[in-house]
N, C-alpha and C positions, 0 to 999 in steps of 0.2 A: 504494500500500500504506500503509495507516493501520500508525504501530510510535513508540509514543508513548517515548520517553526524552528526556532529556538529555546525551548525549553528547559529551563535552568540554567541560561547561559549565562556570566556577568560580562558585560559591554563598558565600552568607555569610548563618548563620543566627545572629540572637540568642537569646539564651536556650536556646542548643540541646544542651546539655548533661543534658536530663534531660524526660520528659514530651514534650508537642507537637512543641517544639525538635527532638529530640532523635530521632521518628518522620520529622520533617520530612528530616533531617539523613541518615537510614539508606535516606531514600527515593532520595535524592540520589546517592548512594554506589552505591547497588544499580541507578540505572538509568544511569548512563553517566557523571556528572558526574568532570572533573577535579583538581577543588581541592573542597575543603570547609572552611571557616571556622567555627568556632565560637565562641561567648563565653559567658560568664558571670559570677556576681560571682566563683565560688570558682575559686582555682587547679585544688585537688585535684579537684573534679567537673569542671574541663575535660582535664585530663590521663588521669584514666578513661574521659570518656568517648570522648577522641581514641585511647586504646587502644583502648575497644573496637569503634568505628568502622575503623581498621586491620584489625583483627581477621576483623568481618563481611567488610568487602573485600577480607582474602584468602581467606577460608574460601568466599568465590561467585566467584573467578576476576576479580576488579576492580583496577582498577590505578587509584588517586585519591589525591591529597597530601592527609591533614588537616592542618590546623593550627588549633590552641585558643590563644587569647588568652586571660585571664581581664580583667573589666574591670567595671566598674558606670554603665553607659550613662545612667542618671541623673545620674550626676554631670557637668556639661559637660564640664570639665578633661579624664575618665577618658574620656569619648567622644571629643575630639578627638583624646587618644596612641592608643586603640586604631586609630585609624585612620590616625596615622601609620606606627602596625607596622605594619597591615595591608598597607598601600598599600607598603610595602620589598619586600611577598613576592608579590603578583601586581599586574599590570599593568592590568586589566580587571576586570571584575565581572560577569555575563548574568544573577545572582539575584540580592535582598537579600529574605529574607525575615524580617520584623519579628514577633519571638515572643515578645520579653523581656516578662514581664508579671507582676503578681501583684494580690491582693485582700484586701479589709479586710473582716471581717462584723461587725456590732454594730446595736444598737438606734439608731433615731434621738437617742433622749435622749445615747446612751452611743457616739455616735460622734463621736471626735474630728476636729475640723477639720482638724488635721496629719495624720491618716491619710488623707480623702479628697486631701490636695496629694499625698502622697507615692506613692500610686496613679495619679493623673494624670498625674502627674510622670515615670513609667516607662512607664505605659500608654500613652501620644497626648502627651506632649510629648519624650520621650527620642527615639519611633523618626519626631517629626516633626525631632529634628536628627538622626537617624540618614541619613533619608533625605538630608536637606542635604549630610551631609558626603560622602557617598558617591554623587552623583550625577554626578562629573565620572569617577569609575570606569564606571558603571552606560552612562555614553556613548559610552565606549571601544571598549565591546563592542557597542553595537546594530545594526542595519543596519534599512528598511523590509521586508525578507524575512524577519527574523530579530529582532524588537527585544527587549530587555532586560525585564527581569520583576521587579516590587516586588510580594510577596506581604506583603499585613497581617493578622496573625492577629488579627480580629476574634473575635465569640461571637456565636450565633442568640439570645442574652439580647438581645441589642445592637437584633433586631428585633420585637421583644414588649416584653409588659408584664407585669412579674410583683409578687407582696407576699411580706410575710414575710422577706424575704431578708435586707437590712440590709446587702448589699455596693454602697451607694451611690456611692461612686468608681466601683468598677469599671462597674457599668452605665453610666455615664456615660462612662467610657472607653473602653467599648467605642462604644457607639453615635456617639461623637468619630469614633473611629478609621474606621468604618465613611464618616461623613460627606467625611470628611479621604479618604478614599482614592476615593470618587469625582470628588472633583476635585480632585484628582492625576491622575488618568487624563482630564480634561479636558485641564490643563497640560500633561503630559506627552506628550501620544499625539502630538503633530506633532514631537517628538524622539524619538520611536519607542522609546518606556518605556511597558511597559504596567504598570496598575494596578490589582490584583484585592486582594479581600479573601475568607478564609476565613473561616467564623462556623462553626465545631463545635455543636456541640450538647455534652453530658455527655461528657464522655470522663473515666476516670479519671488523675488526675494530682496531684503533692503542692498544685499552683496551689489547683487546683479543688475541693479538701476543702469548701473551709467551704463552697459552694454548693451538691454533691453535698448533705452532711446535711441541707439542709432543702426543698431541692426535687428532689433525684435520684429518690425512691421516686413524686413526682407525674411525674416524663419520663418514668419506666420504665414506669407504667403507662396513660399516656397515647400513648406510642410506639408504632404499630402492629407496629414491630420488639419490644417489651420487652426492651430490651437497653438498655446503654449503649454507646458507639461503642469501637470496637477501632481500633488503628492502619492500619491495610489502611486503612478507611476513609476518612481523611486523608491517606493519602500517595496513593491512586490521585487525587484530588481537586489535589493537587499538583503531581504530573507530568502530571496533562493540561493544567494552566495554564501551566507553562510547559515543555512542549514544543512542538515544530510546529504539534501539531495544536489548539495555543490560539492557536495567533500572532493572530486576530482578536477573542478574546477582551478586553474593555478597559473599564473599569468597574464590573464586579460584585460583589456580595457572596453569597457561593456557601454555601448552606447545607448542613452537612454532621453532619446531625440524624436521620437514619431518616426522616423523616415519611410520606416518600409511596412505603417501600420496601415489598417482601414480608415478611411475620413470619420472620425467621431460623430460629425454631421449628420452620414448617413446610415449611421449603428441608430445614432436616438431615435431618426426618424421611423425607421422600419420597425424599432421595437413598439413603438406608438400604435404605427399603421398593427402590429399583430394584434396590440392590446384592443384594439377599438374596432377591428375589422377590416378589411378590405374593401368592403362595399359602403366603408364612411369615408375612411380618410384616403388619399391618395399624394403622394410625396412628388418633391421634385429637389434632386438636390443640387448648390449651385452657388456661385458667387452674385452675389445680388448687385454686384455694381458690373455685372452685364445684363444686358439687354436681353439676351436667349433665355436668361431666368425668369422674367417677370414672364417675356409674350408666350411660353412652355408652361408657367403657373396656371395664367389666365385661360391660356388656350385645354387644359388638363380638366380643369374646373367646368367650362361649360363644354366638353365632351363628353366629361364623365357624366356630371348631374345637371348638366341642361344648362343652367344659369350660375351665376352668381350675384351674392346679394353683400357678402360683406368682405372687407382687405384689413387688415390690422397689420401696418408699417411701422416693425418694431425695432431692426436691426440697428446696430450703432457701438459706435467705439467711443472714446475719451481720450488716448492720446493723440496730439501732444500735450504736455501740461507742463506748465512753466513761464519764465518771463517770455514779453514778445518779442524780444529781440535776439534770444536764445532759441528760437525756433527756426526751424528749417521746413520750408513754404513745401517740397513736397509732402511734407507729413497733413499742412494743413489741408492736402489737394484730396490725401488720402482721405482723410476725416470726411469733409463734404462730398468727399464720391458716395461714403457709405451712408452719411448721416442724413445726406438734402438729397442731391441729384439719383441717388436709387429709389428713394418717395417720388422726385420728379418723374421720372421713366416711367413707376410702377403707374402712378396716376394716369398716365397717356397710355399706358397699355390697359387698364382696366378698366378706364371712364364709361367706353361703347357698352361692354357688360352690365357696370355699375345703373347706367341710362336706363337698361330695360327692365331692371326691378327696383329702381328705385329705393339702390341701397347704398351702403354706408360705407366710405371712408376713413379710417382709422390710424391715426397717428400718434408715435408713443413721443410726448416731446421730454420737456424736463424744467423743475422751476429753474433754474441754471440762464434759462433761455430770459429773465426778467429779472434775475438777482446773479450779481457778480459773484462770481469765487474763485480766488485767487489762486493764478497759474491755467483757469480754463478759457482762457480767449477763446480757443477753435472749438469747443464743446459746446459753451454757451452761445456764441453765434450762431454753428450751424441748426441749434435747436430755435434759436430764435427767428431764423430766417424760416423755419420748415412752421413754428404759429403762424407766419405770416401767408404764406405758400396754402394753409390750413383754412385761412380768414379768407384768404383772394379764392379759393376752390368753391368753400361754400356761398360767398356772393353770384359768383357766375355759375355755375349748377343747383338753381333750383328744383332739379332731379333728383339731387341723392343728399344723405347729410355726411358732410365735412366735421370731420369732428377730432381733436385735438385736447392727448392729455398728458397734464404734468405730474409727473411721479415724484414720488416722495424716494425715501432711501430703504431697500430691501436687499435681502443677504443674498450676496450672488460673488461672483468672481469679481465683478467691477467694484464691487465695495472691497473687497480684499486688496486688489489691484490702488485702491486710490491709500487705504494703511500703509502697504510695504512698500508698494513701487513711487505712487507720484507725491510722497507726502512732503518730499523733502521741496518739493518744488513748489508747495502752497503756501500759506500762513501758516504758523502756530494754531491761530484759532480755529481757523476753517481745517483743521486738519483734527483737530483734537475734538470736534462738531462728530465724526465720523465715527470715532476714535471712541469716544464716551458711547456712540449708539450703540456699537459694536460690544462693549462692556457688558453695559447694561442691558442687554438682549432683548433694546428696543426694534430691530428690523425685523422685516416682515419677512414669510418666508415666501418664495415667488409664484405659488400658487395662487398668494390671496390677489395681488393685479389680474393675473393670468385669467382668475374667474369673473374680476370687474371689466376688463377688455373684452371675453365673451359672452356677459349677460352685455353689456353693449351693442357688440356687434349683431347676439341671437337672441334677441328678447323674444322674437316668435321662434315657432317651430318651424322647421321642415328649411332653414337657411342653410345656404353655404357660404361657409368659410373660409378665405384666402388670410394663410401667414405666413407671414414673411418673416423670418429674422428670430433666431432662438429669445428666448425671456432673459435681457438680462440687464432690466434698469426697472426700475417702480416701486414705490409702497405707498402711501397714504397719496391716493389717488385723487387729484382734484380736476375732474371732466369739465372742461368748457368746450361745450358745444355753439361753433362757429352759428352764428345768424345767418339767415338769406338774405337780410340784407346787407346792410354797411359793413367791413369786418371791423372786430371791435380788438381793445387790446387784450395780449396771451391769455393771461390767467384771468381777466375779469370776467367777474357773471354774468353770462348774457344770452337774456332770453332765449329761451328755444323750445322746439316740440317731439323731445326724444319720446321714444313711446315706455308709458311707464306701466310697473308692476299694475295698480288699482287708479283709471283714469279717477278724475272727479265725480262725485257723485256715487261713485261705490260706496266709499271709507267717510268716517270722518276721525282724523290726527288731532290729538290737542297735545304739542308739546308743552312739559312740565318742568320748566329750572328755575333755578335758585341756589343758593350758596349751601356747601354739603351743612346739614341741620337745621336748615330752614321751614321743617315741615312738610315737605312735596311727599314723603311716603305715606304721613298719618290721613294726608285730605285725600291723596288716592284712593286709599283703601277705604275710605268713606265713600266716594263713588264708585266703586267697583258693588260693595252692601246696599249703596240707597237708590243707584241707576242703571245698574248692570253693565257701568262701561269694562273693558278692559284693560288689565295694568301692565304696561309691559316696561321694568327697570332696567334701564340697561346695566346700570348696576349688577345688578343681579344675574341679569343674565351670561353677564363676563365671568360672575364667580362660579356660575355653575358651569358653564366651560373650562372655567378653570379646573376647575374637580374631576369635567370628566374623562374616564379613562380613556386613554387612546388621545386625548385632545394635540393636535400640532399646534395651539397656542396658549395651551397653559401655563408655561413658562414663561412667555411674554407676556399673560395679562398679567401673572402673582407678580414681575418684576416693573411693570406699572402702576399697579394698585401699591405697592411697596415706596413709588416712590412719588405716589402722587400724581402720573403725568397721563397724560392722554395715549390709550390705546388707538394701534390706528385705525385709522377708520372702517376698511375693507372689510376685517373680526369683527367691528360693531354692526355695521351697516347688514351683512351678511346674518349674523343672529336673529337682529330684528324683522329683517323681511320673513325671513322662518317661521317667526315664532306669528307676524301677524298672517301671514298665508295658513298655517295651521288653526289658529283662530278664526278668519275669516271660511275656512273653509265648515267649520262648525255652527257656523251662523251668527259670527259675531261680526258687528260693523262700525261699534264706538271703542276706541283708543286711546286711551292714556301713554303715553312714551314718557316716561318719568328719566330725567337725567341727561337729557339728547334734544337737540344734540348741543354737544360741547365744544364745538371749533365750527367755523364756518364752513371749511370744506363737506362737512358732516351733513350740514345746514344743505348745502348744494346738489351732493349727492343723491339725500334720501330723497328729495322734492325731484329730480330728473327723473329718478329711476325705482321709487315706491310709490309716493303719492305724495300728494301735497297738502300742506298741513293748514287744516281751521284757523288756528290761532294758537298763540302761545301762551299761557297764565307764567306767571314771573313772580316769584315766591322772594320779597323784599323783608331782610333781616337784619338785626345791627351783628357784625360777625362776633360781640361779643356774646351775644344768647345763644347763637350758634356754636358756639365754643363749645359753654356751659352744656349745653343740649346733648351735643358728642359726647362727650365727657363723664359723661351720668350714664349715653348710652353705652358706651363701650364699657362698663360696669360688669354687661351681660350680655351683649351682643355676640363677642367672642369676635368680631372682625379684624380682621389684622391693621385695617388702616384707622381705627380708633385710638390713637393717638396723638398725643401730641406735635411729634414729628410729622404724622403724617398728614393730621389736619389743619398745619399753616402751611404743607404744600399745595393739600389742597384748595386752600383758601385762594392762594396766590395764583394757582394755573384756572381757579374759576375766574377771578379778576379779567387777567390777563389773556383768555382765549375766549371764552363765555360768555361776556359782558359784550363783545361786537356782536356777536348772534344775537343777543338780546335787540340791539341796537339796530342791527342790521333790519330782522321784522318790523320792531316798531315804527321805523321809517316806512313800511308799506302797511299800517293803522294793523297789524294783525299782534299785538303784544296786550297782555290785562295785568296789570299791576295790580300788586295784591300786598296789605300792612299784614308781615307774619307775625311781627312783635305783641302779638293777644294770643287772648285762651282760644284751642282749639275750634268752639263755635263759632265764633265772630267771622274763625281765618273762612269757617265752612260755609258760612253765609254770602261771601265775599264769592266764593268760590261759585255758588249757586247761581249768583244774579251777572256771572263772568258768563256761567254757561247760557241761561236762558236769554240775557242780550243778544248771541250767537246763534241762536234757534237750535242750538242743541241740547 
């Protein structure tokens, strides 16, 4: 039985604290290894990251000792303590895998001599005394059945020839390293150490910045994959070296680049088309900044299923990122091929189609496109230019609707890519914006747009669907739907007639806010007993998502509700439609929405694409009784956010997101102010003469 791990191996990865290291280290962990070593220069990133290696290995059922040294392996002195500590806390070694590395980019004129030494210096001469010191451990452990394993993390630069690049140490230290570890595995293999070297290809990493910017957009489109490498990639490469099933393995340098893979492209799509049928979906795969892919989509769709009625143009990139005058105009040429002028083509090849049913349009754009962020000139322009492209579409096609949305921030490769790779090239703050979401496991995961783009596009049945462009930008989704008349600006609200869940006249909405203690739960439940409306909290309905089993966003609401701030909207919006179509379908047709919405975007959504709401009752409190009111409740509520911590965040995110909703309504006469500062009666009376002025 081939059953590839490592199991009770002790490892010791340099540089593993973050990047390569750091996949290497999790691979280690997850398939059986018993010790894990790490190092780095920084305390603090070895202590994170020895947390959160702990962490993974108990959350997959693993039992492994980390331990972090911090050290700087260049330095001799610093290499030979670390390996005194080392050597106090295990006995043996069965891996060293050599990661530590880093890279210098500049022009030949403008690169200085002390930076190619000081690249050398960590790249191929540090991990060649790494190796030294640690081979009397590495011997400990070997046997001829079972020998010991030195992984060098080389690069697939190291076997080629490239220009332009200007990171002349590292090349040179890679292809060292590469030399150096084939014979090593000459010397070594009659002591039964084996000697492999891994060469990556692109992988994104903080290392590998400066090399991604000027030759990443030539791998990606010269990679039969068009991708850059994700970690999977690297660590299955890893444990088959050194597990069993490498033991004869000895000498090589193992490329680990895409080159002679399948297009991942066309792996996802066909597993999709199995999942869902053949006689639903039908694929096309293809570079979108040709021409042969859209008129091949379009042309596929009304062959197959007669017509089409909806295009969702989602495809898109973000580099370059940085100042403007550090950019290089083919990058930008790149960006708008893929970001604008593929929307452009796509529109002129599907318009005719779009014409005869009188369908929809779909463009992913980005708030990016109306608020600066620092280092994305060419992101934010060509997304602003594609609202604009969006606004002039639906003016002149009173045919079909035009329709253009700005996504918020969800967990995808592009968020990953904007932490390691382009952070260095933004602000502090705008970077630390992302940084925090990321923490605190505010981003969405890419299902929740994924399904707001298609209740969009398919609000009726029996539609077809044209996508374009893998999912890989959105989260709190704010749809402005382009007018047929005037185009107005990106992100404002502006009127339209998208077709929603319960036109007018179905339902009747009476949204319910106020500051959290204000009373909005005790008058509900008073009309839910005295009129038979229904209460639907959103509140509530987040915790009980939260709780249930199986949920894909329980952790992100308990880590909202924790800190007071707004989940996004897609989880909320999505509960509530549920929860009123299950109601309504039992015969209910009056609605309380207690708590909602809470941001405008909320405010926008639910009115396009549920219904629209009666009026609002506005639960008016001085926040010091609110306090009080909390305070008393959480006595016995058992609520986690009954507190004081949590309830002056919440106070403060009602303020500051809630108060323009409020504002926003009342400017179109639909808002009832309401004195909550009395005994419950009076608020109830108030309450009464709010509804029956409204004929409800």
């Amino acid at each position: 039985m081939v059953d590839f791990n490592v199991n009770g191996k002790v490892a010791l990865i340099t540089g593993g604290t973050r990047g390569l290291g750091y996949y290497c280290a999790e691979a280690l962990v997850l398939n059986g290894a018993s010790t894990v070593v790490i190092t780095s220069r920084k305390a603090k990133a070895c202590e994170e990251a020895k947390k959160s290696l702990e962490k993974t290995a108990s959350e997959n059922g693993k039992t492994c000792k980390i331990i972090s040294i911090p050290a700087d392996i260049a330095v001799e002195q610093q290499a030979k303590q670390f390996y005194e500590q080392v050597s106090k806390q295990i006995d043996r070694l069965d891996i060293l895998v050599a990661n530590a590395g880093a890279s210098w980019g500049a022009s030949l004129e403008d690169h200085p001599v002390s930076a190619v030494k000081k690249v050398l210096d960590l790249n191929l001469v540090a991990v060649y005394h790494t190796i030294q010191l640690f081979t009397p451990l590495l011997e400990k452990a070997t046997s001829q059945e079972d020998p010991s394993r030195i992984i060098l993390m080389s690069s697939v630069i190291s076997m080629t020839t490239t220009d332009s690049v200007g990171t002349y140490g590292y090349l040179a230290s890679k292809a060292g390293l590469s030399h150096l570890g084939r014979n090593l595995a000459v010397q070594f293999g009659h002591r039964n150490i084996n000697v492999n070297s891994l060469a990556p290809g692109f992988f994104p990493s903080k290392m590998s910045n400066g090399l991604l910017e000027v030759a990443g957009d030539s791998m990606v489109e010269t990679n039969p994959r068009h991708r850059l490498g994700v970690k999977e990639d690297l660590q299955g490469a890893l444990i088959y070296l050194c597990s069993k099933q490498g033991n004869y393995i000895n000498g090589i340098v193992l490329p680990v680049d895409g080159v002679v893979a399948i297009a991942r492209t066309k792996e996802a799509l066909l597993s999709l088309q199995q999942e869902h049928g053949n006689d639903r979906i039908e694929i096309v795969v293809g570079d979108i900044t040709d021409s042969k892919t859209s008129i091949e989509a379009v042309q596929l769709a009304e062959s197959k299923f007669g017509q089409l009625d909806a295009v969702i143009a989602n495809a898109g990139v973000l580099e370059p990122v940085g100042s403007i005058e550090q950019h290089d105009i083919s990058k930008w040429k790149r960006l708008f091929d893929i970001n604008f002028f593929s929307v452009v083509e796509l529109i002129q090849k599907s318009l005719p189609a779009l014409r005869k049913t009188s369908g929809k349009f779909i463009a992913v754009s980005s708030g990016a496109a109306v608020k600066p962020y620092s280092g994305w000139y060419a992101y934010g322009s060509s997304k602003a230019s594609l609202n604009h492209l969006i606004s002039s579409l639906a003016a002149e096609e009173p045919g079909i609707k035009a329709i253009s949305i700005a996504p918020g921030v969800v967990d995808t490769e592009m968020q990953q890519d904007i932490r390691e790779k382009f952070g260095k090239d933004m602000s502090p703050e705008g970077l630390q914006r992302f940084i925090d979401l990321h923490e605190k496991k505010q981003l969405s995961p890419p299902e929740v747009p994924g399904r707001v783009y298609a209740n969009l596009a398919l609000r009726a049945k029996g539609k077809i669907l044209l996508f374009m462009g893998v999912l890989a930008v959105g989260s709190t989704v704010a749809a402005s739907f382009r007018s047929k008349s005037e185009p107005k600006a990106a992100v404002e609200p502006v009127p339209a007639k998208p077709t929603v869940a319960f036109p007018e006249g179905k339902i009747s909405v009476v949204f319910v806010l106020g500051g959290p203690g204000s009373g909005k739960g005790t008058q509900c439940n008073k009309l839910v007993k005295e009129r038979g409306f229904i209460h639907l909290s959103a509140g509530d309905l987040l915790r009980a998502e939260q709780s249930r089993k199986g949920s894909k966003f329980g952790e992100l609401i308990a880590q909202c509700i924790k800190e007071g701030t707004i989940v996004p909207q897609e989880v909320t919006i999505a509960l509530l439609e549920q929860a009123v179509r299950e109601n309504y379908d039992a015969g209910a047709r009056n609605f309380l929405i207690d708590g909602f919405p809470r941001k405008m975007d909320q405010a926008i959504t639910f009115e396009e694409t549920i219904a629209k709401s009666a009026f609002t009752l506005f639960f008016e409190c001085p926040e010091k009784v609110m306090l009080n009111r909390l305070l008393e409740r959480g006595k016995t509520s058992g609520r986690t956010d009954d507190n004081i911590e949590s309830i002056s965040k919440r106070f403060r995110t009602f303020v500051e997101t809630s108060m323009p909703v409020v504002d926003y309504f009342d400017k179109q006469g639909k808002v009832v102010k309401l004195n909550c500062d009395q005994p419950v009666e009076l608020v109830s009376e108030q309450v009464k003469n709010a509804l029956e002025s409204r004929g409800i």
